[in-house]
N, C-alpha and C positions, 0 to 999 in steps of 0.2 A: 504494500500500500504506500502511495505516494502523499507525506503529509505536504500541507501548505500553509505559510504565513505572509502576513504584510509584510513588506522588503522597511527599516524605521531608518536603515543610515549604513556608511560603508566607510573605512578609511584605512591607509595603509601606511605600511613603515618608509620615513626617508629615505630607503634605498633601494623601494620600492620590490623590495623582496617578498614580502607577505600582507596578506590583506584581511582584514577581519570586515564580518558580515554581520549584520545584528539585524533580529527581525519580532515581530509579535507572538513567535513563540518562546519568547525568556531565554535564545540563545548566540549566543556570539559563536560562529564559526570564524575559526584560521583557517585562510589557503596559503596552498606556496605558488607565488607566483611563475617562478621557471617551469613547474610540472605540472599545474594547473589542479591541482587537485587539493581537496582538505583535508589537514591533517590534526585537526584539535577541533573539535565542539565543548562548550562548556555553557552551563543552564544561570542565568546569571538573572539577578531582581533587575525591574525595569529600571531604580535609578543605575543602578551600575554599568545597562545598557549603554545608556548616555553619556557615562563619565569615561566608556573608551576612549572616545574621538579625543578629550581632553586630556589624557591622557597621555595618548599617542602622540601631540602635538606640544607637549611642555616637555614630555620624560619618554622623549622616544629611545635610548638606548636603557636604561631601565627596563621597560617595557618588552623590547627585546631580548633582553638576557633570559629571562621569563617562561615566554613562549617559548624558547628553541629547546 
């Protein structure tokens, strides 16, 4: 079965290596972007959805050490 959510936001690391996806079902997927595929889902509260992007954009190697 194929689930579906509203697409709420998308943003990715400054070296444009990987992307996270955040959508209306509570989850933040990582892809890689060289292989195109995701490789981390994680089930996260709606504020924290939101507080990727800001995240990603203040403490982007943080942030990276992280996910890899």
């Amino acid at each position: 079965m194929i689930e579906t959510a509203n697409f709420h936001g998308m943003d990715n690391l400054p070296d444009n290596s990987q992307v996270i996806a955040c959508g209306s079902d509570q989850f933040a997927k990582y892809f890689d972007v060289s292989e195109g595929k995701q490789f981390r889902e994680v089930e996260l509260p709606d504020k924290e959805l939101f507080d990727i992007a800001y995240l990603l954009q203040y403490f982007p190697l943080q942030i990276e050490k992280q996910i890899d």
